[in-house]
MIKOL-234003 format. One line per field, with one value per residue (C-alpha): x, z, y. Coordinates in steps of 0.25 Angstrom, whole numbers, plus 5000, padded with zeros to 4 digits. Example, Ala and Ser with C-alpha at 12.3 -4.5 7.8 and 13.67 -1.06 7.14 Angstrom:
% residues 2
east <- c(5049  5055)
up <- c(5031  5029)
north <- c(4982  4996)
//
This chain:
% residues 610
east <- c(4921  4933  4934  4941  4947  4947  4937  4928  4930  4929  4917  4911  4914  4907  4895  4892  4897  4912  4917  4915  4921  4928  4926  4932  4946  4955  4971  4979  4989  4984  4968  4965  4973  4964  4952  4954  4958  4947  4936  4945  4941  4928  4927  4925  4924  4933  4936  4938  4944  4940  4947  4962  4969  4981  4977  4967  4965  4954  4958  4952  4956  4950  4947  4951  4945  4937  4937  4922  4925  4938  4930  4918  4929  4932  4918  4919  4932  4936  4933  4940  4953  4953  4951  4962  4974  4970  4972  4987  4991  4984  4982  4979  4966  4962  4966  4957  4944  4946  4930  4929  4939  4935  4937  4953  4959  4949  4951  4967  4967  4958  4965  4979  4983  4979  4989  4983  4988  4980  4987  4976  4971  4982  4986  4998  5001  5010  5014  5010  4996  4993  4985  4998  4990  4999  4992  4999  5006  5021  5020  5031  5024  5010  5011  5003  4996  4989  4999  5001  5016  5017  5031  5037  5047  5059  5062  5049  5042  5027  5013  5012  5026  5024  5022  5009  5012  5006  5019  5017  5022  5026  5022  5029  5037  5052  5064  5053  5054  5037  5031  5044  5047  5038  5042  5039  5039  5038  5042  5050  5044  5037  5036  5040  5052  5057  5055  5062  5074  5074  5074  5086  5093  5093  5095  5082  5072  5059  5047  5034  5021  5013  4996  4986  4971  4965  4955  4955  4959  4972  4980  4974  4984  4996  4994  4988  4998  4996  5001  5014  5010  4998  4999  4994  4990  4983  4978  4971  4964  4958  4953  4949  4942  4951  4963  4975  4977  4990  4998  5013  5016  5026  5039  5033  5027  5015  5003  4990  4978  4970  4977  4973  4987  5001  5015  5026  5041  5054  5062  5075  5087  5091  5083  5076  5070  5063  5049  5040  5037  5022  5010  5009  5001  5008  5003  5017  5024  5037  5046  5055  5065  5070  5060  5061  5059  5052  5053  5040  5037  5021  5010  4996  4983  4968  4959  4950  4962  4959  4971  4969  4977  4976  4980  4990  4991  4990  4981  4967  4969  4963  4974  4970  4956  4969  4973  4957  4955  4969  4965  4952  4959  4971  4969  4971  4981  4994  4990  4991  5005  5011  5008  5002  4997  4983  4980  4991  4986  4996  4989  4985  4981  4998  5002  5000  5018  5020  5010  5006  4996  4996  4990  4996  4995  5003  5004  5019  5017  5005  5010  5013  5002  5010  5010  5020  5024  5031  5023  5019  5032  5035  5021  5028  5040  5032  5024  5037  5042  5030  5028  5023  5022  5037  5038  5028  5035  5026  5020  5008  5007  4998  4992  4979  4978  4979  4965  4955  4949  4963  4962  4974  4966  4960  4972  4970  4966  4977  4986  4983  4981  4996  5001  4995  4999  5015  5026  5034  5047  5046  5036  5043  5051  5058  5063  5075  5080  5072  5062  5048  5039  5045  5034  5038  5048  5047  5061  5076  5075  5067  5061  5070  5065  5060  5050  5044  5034  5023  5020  5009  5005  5000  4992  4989  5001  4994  4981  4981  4974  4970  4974  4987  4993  4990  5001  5006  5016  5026  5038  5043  5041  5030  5019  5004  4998  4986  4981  4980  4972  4974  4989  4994  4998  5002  5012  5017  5031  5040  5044  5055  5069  5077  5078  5089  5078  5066  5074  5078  5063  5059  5068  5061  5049  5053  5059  5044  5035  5042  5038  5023  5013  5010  5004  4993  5001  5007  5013  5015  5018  5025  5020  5019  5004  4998  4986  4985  4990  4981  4968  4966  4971  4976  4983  4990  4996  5000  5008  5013  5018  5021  5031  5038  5051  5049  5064  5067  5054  5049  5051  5046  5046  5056  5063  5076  5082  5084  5092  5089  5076  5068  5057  5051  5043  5032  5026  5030  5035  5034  5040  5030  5035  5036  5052  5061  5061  5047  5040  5029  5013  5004  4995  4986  4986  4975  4973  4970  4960  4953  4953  4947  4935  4926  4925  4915  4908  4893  4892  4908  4911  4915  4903  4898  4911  4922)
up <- c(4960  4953  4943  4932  4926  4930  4917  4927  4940  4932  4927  4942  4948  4937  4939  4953  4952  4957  4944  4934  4922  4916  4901  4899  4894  4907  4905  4913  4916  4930  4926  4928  4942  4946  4942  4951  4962  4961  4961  4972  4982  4980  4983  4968  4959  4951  4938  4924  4914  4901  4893  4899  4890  4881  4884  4880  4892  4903  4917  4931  4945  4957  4958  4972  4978  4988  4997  4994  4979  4983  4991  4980  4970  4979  4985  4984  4988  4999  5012  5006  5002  5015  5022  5013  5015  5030  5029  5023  5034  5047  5041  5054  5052  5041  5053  5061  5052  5043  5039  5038  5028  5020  5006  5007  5002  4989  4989  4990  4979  4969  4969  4964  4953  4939  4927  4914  4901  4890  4888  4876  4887  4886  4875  4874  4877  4880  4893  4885  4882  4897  4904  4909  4922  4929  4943  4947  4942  4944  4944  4933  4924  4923  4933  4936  4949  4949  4943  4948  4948  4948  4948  4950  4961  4952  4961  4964  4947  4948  4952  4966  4970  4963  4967  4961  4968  4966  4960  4954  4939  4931  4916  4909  4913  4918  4910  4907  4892  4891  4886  4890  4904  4918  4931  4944  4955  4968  4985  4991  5001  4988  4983  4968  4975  4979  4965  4960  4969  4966  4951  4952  4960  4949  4939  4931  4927  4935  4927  4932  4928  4929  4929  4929  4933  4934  4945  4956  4965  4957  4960  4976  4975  4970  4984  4993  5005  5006  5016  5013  5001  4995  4981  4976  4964  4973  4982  4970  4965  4979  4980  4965  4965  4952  4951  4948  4931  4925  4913  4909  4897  4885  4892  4906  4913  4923  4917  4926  4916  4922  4922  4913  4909  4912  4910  4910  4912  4918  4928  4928  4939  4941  4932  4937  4933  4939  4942  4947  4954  4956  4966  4977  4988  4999  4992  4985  4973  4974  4966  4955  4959  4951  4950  4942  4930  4921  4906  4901  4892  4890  4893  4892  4894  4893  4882  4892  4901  4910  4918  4933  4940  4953  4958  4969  4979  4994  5000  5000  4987  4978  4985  4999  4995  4992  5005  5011  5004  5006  5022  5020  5016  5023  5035  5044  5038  5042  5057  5058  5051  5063  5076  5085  5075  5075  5062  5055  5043  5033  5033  5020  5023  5025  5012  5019  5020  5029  5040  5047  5059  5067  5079  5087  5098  5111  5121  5124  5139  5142  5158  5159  5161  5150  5135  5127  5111  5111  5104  5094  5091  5087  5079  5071  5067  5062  5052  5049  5042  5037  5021  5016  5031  5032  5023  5032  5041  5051  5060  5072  5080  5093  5103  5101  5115  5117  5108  5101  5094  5087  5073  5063  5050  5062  5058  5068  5078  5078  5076  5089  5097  5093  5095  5109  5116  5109  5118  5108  5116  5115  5103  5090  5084  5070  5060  5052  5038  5032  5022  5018  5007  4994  4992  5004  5001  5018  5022  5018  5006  4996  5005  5014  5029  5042  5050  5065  5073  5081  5092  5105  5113  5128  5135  5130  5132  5127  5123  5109  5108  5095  5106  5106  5119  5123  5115  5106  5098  5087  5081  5067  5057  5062  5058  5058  5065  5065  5075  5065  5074  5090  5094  5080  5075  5063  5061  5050  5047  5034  5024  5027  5024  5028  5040  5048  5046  5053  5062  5067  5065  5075  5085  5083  5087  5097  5106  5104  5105  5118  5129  5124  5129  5118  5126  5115  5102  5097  5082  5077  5061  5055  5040  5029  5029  5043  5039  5028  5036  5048  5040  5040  5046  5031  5029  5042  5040  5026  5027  5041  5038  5023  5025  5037  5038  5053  5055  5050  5052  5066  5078  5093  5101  5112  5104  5109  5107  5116  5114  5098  5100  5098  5103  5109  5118  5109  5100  5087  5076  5064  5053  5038  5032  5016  5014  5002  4999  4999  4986  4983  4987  4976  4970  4960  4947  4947  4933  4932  4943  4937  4923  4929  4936  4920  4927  4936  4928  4923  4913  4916  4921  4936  4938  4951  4956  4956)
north <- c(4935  4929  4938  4934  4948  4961  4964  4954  4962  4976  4971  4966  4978  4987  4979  4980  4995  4995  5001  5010  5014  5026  5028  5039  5040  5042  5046  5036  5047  5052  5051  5037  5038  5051  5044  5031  5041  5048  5036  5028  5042  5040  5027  5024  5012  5004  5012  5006  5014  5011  5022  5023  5033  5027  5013  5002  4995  5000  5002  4998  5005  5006  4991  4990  5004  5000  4990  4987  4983  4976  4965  4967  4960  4949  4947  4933  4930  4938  4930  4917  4926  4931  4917  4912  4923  4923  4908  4909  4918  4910  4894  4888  4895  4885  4874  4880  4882  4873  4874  4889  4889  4879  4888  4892  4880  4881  4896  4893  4882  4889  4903  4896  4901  4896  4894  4896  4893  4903  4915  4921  4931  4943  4951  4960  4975  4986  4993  5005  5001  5000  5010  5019  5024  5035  5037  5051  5062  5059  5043  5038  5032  5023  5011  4998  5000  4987  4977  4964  4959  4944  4938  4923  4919  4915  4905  4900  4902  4900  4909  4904  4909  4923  4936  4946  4960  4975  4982  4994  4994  5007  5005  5018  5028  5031  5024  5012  5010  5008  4993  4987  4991  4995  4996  4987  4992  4985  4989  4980  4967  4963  4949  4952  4957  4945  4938  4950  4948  4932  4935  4945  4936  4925  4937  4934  4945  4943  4941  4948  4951  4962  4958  4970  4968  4955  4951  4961  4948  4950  4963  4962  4949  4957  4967  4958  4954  4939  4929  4920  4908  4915  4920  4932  4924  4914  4925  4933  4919  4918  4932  4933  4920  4917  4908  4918  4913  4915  4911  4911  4916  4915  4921  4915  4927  4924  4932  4932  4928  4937  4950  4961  4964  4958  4964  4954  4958  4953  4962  4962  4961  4975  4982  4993  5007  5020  5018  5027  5037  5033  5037  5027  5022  5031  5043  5046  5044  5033  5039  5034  5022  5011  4998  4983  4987  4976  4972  4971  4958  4957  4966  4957  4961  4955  4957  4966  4971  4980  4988  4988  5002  5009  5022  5024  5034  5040  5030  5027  5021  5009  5001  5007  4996  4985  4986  4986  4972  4967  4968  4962  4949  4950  4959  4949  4940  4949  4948  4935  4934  4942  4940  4949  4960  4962  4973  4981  4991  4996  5011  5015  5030  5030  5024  5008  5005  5017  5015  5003  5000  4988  4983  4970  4964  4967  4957  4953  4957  4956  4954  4969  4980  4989  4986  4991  4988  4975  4964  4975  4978  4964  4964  4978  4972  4960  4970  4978  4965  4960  4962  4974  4980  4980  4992  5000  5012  5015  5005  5009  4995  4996  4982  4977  4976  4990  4994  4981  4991  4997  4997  5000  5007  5017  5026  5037  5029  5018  5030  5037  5023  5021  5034  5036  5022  5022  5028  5035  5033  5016  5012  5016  5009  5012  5003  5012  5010  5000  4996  5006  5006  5008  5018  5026  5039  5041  5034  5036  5027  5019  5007  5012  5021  5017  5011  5014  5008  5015  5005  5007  4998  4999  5011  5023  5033  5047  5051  5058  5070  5080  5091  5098  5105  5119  5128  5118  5123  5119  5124  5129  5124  5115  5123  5118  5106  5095  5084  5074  5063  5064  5063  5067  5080  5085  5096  5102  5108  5112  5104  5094  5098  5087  5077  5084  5097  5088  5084  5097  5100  5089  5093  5107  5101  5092  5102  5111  5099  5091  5100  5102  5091  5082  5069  5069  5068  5056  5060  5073  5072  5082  5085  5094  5096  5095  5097  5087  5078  5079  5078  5063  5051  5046  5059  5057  5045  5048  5060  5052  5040  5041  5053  5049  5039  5036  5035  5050  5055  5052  5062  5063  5072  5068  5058  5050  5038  5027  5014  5017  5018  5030  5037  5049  5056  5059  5060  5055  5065  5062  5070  5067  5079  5076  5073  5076  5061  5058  5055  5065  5063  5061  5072  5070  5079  5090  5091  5076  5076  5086  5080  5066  5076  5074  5059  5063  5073  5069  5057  5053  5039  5044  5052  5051  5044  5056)
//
């Protein structure tokens, strides 16, 4: 479509009915995040806000909430998008089919970005002035949740070598003093990073800029994972059917021409200040650390800006759709950067960095009638270096060859394929004391835990059952217990204490569980809600793999070590008890979700849709 503002796409959608406007004044304190949760569960449309409390400017969400009215936006551009980033990542493809892809050098050419000279388009504000959106009750301050951070390689000046990333920015709060500082906060592996660390180095203040709204093509380029040598800023020209237009101005910051707002600031070597805590996309709040904290300089907006936030929580959420579109255009790009792997998915129902499913290819002797892990092991430690996967804890890999039809967002069923063909005493393999999600409050550290991987390959080894053998017992304090999906059950116990307490607690229910035949199981999670947590696939893996450290928190019955390698009889034990360190689960305040019920009522905007 090209749109050509984010006014433009508002106005798209509305007409063909993907939106709908709130007229009522909405509190950007808790209110507006309630509304757009509320709407998101029903499958609802994009919201514009046209009366945000304390502020002048309307508000969008929900742009991105289903995948539908994702590829609605770029109905015209997605197949060529696709064409082009599955060209970066395999170019002997354009050798080969040099007439079916006769559009990618013009699609390439035409999305450069266009330098502009007018600058008549903005005017200025204050950080104050903004919407000061607060998504849930014990989050800092207000945040940006759809910013895009653009930056410049200090060694390498210009828009081509720069960086545009989805950062999360706190406006107010803390020790910031408020229209002169925010905080930026971003994990580690990212690209502003590096730029970051090169400016330091040189001991200059880094100078970044902050855009909000825009086309829609424009914040998918700052979380889209793209191949080496293609810019976000080319990359969102491409998918918007609109050259990226940007301008310097006076004081020589990058200003995107078609943003709705742009903070500029500098960020200084060293200087840093607590931000957060704040509601994220595991489905708890990261807690206060210290972040960049960056000066402010200018606040623009458009004449008919328009402020674009989302809401963050314990998946599915409006970025749950991110992912959905991001693997429509890049699905299959990863695979053909590392060789033998066939699908991997980044588990969303589990907070996407703690869990990972992957399916490769096993073929390294293909001579022997027995097939084991071993080229899938190489394919594992392939995606436990590659970019964002790096930071992912747990990672289930099984061979093609050993099912066509195995599919990795088939949670339960990959699950129990894994489980029932890995020989627990060979086929895991940890990773100890090393890098995690920043997010994630599971290991001994910030950043800081353990990885392990789940590997199965070769004939079935047991057959999972939802049964439990006759006068199956288990001893105090494991108390009630679930079959989750066959060959995992769920038990409960009593709070953690601490981990020399669990481990006297295992060995507890090693010595009961050992001589009782348990063929049929292949996991047995130990929780606080048993019940909870074997309702549903999504709240298995949640409670699983996001409250777990894999080093300190994985037992087996008939465990040993040998040749520093561990293992054990089976099955697996894993301990996903909430822990003193762990950062608390989101709740949502009662009062608010009543208050935001009158939206529904006869005659209100949201009738009909909450």
């Amino acid at each position: 479509m090209g749109y050509k503002s984010l006014a433009d796409c508002v106005a798209d959608l509305e007409k063909h009915g993907h939106l709908i406007r709130i007229k009522e004044e909405v509190d950007p304190y808790l209110e507006m995040a309630a509304i757009h949760l509320r709407v998101y569960e029903q499958n609802g449309p994009a919201l514009l806000f046209e009366n945000v409390k304390g502020s002048k400017f309307p508000a969008v969400s929900n742009l991105f909430g289903t995948l539908e009215r994702s590829k609605f936006m770029f109905r015209d551009s997605l197949p060529k998008v696709e064409q082009l980033v599955n060209l970066r990542s395999d170019p002997v493809k354009a050798l080969k089919n040099p007439l079916k892809l006769p559009g990618i050098a013009l699609t390439a050419l035409t999305a450069l970005p266009l330098k502009q000279t007018f600058k008549s388009v903005f005017s200025k504000t204050t950080i104050g002035a903004l919407p000061q959106i607060v998504n849930w009750p014990m989050d800092g301050g207000p945040f940006i949740t759809m910013p895009q951070v653009y930056t410049e390689d200090v060694d390498k000046p210009g828009i081509l070598n720069a960086n545009l990333g989805m950062y999360r920015i706190q406006l107010a709060g803390n020790d910031y003093e408020l229209n002169k500082e925010i905080g930026l906060h971003y994990q580690i592996h990212r690209g502003i990073g590096v730029h970051q660390s090169k400016a330091n180095a040189k001991g200059q203040p880094l100078k970044v800029s902050i855009f909000v709204g825009g086309p829609p093509s424009h914040p998918l380029a700052a979380v889209m994972p793209l191949p080496e040598g293609l810019s976000e800023m080319t990359f969102a020209g491409a998918l918007g059917n609109r050259r990226f237009r940007y301008f310097y101005d006076e004081e020589g910051f990058c200003l995107s021409a078609d943003a709705d707002f742009v903070i500029t600031g500098t960020v200084y070597p060293q200087e840093n200040k607590p931000e957060g805590p704040f509601g994220d996309h595991l489905g708890y709040y990261s807690l206060t650390h210290p972040f960049p904290l960056m000066k402010v300089h200018n606040v623009y907006h458009r004449k008919d800006a328009i402020w674009s936030f989302t809401v963050v929580g314990r998946p599915p959420q409006e970025d749950t759709s991110f992912g959905a579109l991001i693997h429509e255009i890049a699905g299959s790009a990863l695979p053909k950067e590392i060789h033998g792997l066939k699908e991997v998915n980044a588990v969303d129902a589990a907070g996407v960095h703690p869990l990972l499913f992957a399916i490769g290819s096993e073929r390294y002797t293909p001579y022997l009638n027995e097939r084991r892990p071993q080229e899938i092991l190489t394919i594992a430690n392939h995606i436990l270096g590659k970019n964002q996967l790096s930071l992912a804890k747990y990672l289930f890999i099984a061979a093609r060859e050993d099912d066509e039809h195995l599919d990795t967002h088939d949670l339960s069923g990959f699950m129990q394929h894994v489980l029932s063909r890995m020989d627990f005493r060979t086929d895991l393999h940890f990773h100890t004391h090393t890098t995690i999600d920043t997010l994630d409050y599971s290991g001994d550290g910030l950043n800081s835990g353990s990885k392990v991987v789940f590997a199965a390959a070769g004939a079935q080894k047991r057959v999972l059952t939802n049964e439990l053998p006759e006068g199956f017992h288990l001893p105090e304090p494991f108390n009630n217990y679930h079959m989750a999906i066959p060959g995992v059950l769920v038990i409960g116990a009593h709070s953690y204490v601490d981990a020399a307490h669990a481990e006297q607690e295992m060995v507890l229910l090693n010595k009961d569980l050992k001589d009782q035949q348990l063929t049929g199981l292949g996991l047995i999670v130990v929780c606080d809600d048993p019940k909870f947590t074997a309702a549903t696939i999504n709240n298995l893996v949640w409670v699983t793999f996001t409250r777990s450290n894999p080093a300190s928190d994985i037992h087996g019955i008939g465990s040993f070590i040998s040749n520093k390698h561990w293992g054990c009889t089976g099955p697996v034990i894993i301990d996903a008890r909430k822990k003193p360190h762990h950062a608390p689960e989101l709740i949502k305040d009662e009062a608010v979700e009543r208050h935001i019920d009158r939206l529904g009522l006869e005659g209100a905007s949201l009738k009909g849709v909450i």
